[in-house]
VEXROVO-221976 format. One line per 5 residues: their letters; for each residue x, y, z of N, C-alpha, C, O. Coordinates in steps of 0.1 Angstrom, whole numbers. Layout:
BEGIN
a	X,Y,Z,X,Y,Z,X,Y,Z,X,Y,Z; ... $
***
This chain:
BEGIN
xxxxx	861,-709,712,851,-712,722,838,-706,718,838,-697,709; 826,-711,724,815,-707,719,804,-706,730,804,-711,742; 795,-700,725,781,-695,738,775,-706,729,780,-712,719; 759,-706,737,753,-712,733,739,-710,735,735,-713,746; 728,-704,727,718,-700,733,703,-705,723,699,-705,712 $
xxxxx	699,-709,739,685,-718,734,678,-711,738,679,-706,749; 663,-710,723,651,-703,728,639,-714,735,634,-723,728; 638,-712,744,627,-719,752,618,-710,757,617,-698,761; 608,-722,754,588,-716,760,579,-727,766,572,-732,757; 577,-732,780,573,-742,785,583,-754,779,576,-763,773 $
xxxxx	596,-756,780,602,-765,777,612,-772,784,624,-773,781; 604,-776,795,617,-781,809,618,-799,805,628,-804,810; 611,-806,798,611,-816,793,625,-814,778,636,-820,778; 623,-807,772,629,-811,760,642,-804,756,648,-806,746; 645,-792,772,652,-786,774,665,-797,781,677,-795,779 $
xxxxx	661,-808,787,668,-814,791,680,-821,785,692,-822,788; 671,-827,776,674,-837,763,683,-826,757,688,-831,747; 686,-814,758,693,-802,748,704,-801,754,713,-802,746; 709,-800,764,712,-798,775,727,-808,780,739,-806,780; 715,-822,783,724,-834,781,732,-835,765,742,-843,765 $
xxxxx	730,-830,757,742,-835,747,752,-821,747,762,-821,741; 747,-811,754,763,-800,751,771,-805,762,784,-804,761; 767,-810,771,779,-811,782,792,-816,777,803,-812,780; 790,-827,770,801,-830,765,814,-815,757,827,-815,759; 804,-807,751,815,-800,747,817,-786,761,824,-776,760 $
xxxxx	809,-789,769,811,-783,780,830,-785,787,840,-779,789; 825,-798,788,836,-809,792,853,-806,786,864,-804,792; 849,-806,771,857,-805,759,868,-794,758,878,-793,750; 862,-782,771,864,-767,765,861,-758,756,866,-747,755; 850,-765,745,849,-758,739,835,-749,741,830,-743,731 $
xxxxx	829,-749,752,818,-744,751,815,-741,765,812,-748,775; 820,-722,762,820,-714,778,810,-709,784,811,-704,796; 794,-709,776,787,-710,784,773,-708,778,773,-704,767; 759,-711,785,744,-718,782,738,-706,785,737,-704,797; 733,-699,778,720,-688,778,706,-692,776,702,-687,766 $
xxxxx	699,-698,780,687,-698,781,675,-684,776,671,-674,782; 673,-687,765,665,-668,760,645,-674,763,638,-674,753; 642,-677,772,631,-679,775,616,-671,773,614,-659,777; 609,-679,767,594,-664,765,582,-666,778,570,-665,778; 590,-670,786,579,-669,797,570,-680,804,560,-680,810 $
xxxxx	580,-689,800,578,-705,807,564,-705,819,568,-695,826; 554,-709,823,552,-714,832,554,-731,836,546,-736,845; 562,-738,831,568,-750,838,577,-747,843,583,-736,845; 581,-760,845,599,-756,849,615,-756,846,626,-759,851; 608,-751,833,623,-746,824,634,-743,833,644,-749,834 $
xxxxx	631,-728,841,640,-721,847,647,-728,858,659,-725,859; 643,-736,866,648,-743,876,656,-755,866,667,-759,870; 652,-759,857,665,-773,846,675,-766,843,686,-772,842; 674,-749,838,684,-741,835,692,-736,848,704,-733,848; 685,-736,859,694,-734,871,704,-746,877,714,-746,884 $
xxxxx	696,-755,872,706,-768,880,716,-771,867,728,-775,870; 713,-770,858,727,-770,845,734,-763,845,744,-764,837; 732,-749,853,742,-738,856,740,-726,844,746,-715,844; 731,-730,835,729,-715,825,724,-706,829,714,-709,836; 726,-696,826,723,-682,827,709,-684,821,707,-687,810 $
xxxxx	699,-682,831,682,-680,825,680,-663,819,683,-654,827; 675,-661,808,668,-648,807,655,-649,803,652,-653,791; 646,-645,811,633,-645,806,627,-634,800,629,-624,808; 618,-630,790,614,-623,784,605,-623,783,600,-632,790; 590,-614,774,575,-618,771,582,-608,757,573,-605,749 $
xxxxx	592,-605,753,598,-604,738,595,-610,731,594,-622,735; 592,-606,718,593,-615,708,608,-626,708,619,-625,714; 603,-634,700,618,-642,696,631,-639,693,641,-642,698; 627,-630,682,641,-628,680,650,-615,689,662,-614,692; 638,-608,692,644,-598,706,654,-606,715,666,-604,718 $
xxxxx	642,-619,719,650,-623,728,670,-634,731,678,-636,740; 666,-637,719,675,-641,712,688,-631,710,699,-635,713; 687,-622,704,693,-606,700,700,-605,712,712,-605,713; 691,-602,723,695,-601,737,705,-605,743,715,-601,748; 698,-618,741,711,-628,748,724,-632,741,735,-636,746 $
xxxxx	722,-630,729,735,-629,723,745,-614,724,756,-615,718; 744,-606,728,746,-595,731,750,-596,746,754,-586,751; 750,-611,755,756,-611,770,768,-617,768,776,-620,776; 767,-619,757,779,-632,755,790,-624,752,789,-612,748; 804,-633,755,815,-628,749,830,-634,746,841,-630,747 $
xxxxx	820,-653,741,826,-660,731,827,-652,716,820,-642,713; 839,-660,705,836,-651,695,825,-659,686,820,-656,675; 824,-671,693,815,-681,684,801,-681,692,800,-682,704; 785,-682,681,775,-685,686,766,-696,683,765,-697,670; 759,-704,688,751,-719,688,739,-713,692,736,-711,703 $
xxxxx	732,-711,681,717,-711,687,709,-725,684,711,-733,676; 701,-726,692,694,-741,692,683,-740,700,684,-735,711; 673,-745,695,657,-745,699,656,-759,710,661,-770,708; 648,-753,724,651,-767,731,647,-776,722,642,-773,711; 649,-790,728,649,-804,717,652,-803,707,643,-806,699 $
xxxxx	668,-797,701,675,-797,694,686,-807,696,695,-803,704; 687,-816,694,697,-828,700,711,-831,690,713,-839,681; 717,-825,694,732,-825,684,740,-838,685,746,-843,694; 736,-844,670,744,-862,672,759,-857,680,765,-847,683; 761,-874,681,777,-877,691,784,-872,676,779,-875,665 $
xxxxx	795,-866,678,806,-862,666,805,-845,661,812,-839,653; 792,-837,670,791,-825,669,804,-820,669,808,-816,659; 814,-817,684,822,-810,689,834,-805,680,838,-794,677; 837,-822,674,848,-821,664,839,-815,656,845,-804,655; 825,-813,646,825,-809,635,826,-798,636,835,-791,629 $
xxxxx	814,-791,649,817,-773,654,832,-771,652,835,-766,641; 842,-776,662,855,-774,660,862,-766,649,868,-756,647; 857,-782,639,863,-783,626,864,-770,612,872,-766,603; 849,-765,621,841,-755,612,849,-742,615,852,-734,606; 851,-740,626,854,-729,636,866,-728,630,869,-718,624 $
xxxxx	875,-740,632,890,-732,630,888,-735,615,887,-747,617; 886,-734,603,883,-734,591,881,-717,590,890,-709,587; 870,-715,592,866,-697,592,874,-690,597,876,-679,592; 882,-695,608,888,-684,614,902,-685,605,906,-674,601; 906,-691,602,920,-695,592,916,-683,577,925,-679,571 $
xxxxx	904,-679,574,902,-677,561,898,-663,571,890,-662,581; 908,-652,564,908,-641,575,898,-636,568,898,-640,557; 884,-625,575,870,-623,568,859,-631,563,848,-627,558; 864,-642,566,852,-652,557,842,-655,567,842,-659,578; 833,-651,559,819,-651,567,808,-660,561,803,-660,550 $
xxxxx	804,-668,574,798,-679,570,796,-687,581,803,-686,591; 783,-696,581,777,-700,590,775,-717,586,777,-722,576; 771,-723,597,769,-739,596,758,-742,601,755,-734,610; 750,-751,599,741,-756,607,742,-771,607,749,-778,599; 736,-777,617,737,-796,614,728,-801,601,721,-793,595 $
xxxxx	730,-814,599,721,-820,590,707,-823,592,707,-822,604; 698,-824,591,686,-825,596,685,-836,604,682,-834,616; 687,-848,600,685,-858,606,695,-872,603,702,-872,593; 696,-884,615,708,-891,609,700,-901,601,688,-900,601; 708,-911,594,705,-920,585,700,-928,596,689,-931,591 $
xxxxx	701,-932,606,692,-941,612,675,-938,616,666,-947,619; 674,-920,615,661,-917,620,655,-921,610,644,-925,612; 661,-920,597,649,-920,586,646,-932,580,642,-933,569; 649,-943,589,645,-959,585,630,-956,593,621,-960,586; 628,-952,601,613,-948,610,611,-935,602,615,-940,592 $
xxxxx	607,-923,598,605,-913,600,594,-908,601,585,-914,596; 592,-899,607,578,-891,613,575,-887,600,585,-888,592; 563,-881,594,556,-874,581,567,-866,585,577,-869,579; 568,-855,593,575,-841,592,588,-844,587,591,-837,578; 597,-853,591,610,-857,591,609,-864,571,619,-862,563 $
xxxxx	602,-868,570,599,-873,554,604,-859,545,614,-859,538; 594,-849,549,588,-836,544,604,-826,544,608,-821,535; 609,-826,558,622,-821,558,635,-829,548,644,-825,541; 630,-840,550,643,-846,539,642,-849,525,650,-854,517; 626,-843,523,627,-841,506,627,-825,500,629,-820,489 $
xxxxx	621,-820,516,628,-806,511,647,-802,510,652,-792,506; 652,-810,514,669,-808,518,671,-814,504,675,-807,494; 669,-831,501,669,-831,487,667,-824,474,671,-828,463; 658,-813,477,654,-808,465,665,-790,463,664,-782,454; 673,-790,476,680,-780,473,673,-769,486,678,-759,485 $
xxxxx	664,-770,494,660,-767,504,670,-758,511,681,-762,511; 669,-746,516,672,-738,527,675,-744,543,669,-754,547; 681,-739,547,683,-743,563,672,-742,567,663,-738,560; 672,-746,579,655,-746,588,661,-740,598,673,-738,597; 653,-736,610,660,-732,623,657,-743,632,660,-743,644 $
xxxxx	651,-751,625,654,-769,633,667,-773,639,670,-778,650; 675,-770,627,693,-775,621,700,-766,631,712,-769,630; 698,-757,641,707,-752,646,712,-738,637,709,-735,626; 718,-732,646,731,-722,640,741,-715,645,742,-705,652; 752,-724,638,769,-726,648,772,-710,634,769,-711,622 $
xxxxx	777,-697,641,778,-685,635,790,-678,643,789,-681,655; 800,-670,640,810,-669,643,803,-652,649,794,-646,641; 807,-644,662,798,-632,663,803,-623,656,796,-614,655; 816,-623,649,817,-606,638,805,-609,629,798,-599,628; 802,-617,622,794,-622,610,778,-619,619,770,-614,612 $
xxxxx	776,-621,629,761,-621,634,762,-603,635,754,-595,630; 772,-600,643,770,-584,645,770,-577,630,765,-565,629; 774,-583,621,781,-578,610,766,-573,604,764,-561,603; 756,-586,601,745,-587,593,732,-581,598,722,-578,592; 735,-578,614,723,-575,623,718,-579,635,711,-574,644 $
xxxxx	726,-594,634,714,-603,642,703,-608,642,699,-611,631; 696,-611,650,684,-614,646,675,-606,647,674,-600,657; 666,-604,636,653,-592,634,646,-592,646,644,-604,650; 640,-582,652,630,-584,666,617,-593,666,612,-594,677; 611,-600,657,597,-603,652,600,-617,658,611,-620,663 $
xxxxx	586,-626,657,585,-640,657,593,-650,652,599,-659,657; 593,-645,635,601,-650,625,614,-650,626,618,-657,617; 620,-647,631,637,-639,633,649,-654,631,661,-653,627; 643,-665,635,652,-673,629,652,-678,616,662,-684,613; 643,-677,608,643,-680,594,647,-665,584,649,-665,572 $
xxxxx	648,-656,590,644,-643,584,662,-639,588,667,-632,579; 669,-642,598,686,-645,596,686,-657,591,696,-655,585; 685,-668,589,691,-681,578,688,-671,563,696,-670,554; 677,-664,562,675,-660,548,683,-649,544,688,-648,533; 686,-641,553,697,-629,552,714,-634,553,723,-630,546 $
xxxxx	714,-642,563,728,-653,556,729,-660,545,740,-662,542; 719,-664,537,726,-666,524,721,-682,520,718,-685,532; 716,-695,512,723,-703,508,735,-707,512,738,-716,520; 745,-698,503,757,-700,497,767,-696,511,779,-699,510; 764,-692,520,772,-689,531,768,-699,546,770,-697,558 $
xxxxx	763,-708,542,757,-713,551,763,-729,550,761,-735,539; 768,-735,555,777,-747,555,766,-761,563,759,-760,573; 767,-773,553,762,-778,567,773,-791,572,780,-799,565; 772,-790,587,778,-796,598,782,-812,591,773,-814,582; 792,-825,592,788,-836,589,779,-840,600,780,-851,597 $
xxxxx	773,-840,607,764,-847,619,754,-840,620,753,-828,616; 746,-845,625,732,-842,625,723,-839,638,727,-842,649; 713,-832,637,710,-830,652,694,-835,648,692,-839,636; 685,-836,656,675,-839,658,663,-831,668,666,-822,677; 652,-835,665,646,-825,671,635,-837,684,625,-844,680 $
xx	640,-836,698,632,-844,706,618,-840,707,617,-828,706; 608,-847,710,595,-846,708,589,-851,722,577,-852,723 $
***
């Protein structure tokens, strides 16, 4: 089972679209419950996160404070961080799953997943940025904190967490590793 915690900042629009694709593994059982780590919305983030039933925490923290935070309320052993308008293709649940009982089978193995950047159908259209992401992934590219991060919590408590600063999601993908860092078959996308 897994938490799941999204950093939102005026994002009651794109928070929705994030939202609407976990339910499914809401549904699924595999996913016990939605943290909201918020920097101080004035739209109405908090009220999309009240009627979805997640737990809102608002902060004027940095990012990754707030993030740190909220992972520290949880007490799945698995964590999903995801930036609102992070949209996790259909076929997520089984891959999270898949990933999950994989690590947990390999007693100590520490290692993390994130999704693919984007699906083969986005990149018949793609935005410049989406170009830019998929020739950095081709060239041997690092995770983004676009991609999500499905992290098992001994391995997050293990390494730190996330650093208190701005940066704090690129600054844990870089302290996790390359080589420890798996990516998901399916893809997530980022709504706009």
């Amino acid at each position: 089972m897994l938490s799941a915690i999204i950093a939102t900042h005026d994002s009651e629009r794109t928070l929705v679209q994030t939202l609407a694709a976990l339910v499914p593994g809401a549904t699924a059982g595999l996913l016990g419950d939605v943290i909201i780590a918020d920097g101080g919305s004035s739209d109405a983030t908090a009220e999309v996160a009240d009627i979805a039933g997640c737990r809102f925490v608002a902060s004027s923290d940095p990012l990754g404070a707030r993030l740190k935070s909220a992972a520290l309320t949880t007490r799945t052993p698995w964590l999903l961080f995801l930036r609102a308008g992070c949209v996790p293709e259909q076929g997520w649940i089984a891959a999270a799953d898949r990933f999950m009982e994989t690590i947990d089978l390999r007693d100590g193995a520490m290692r993390a997943a994130v999704f693919r950047p984007a699906s083969a159908s986005d990149l018949l259209h793609p935005r410049l940025s989406e170009l830019f992401t998929l020739l950095r992934v081709m060239a041997g590219g690092g995770a983004r904190p676009e991609q999500g991060l499905l992290i098992a919590r001994r391995f997050y408590d293990e390494i730190g967490g996330h650093s208190g600063g701005a940066d704090a999601e690129t600054a844990l993908l870089r302290t996790i590793g390359r080589r420890r860092i798996a990516m998901l078959p399916v893809g997530a996308g980022l709504d706009r």
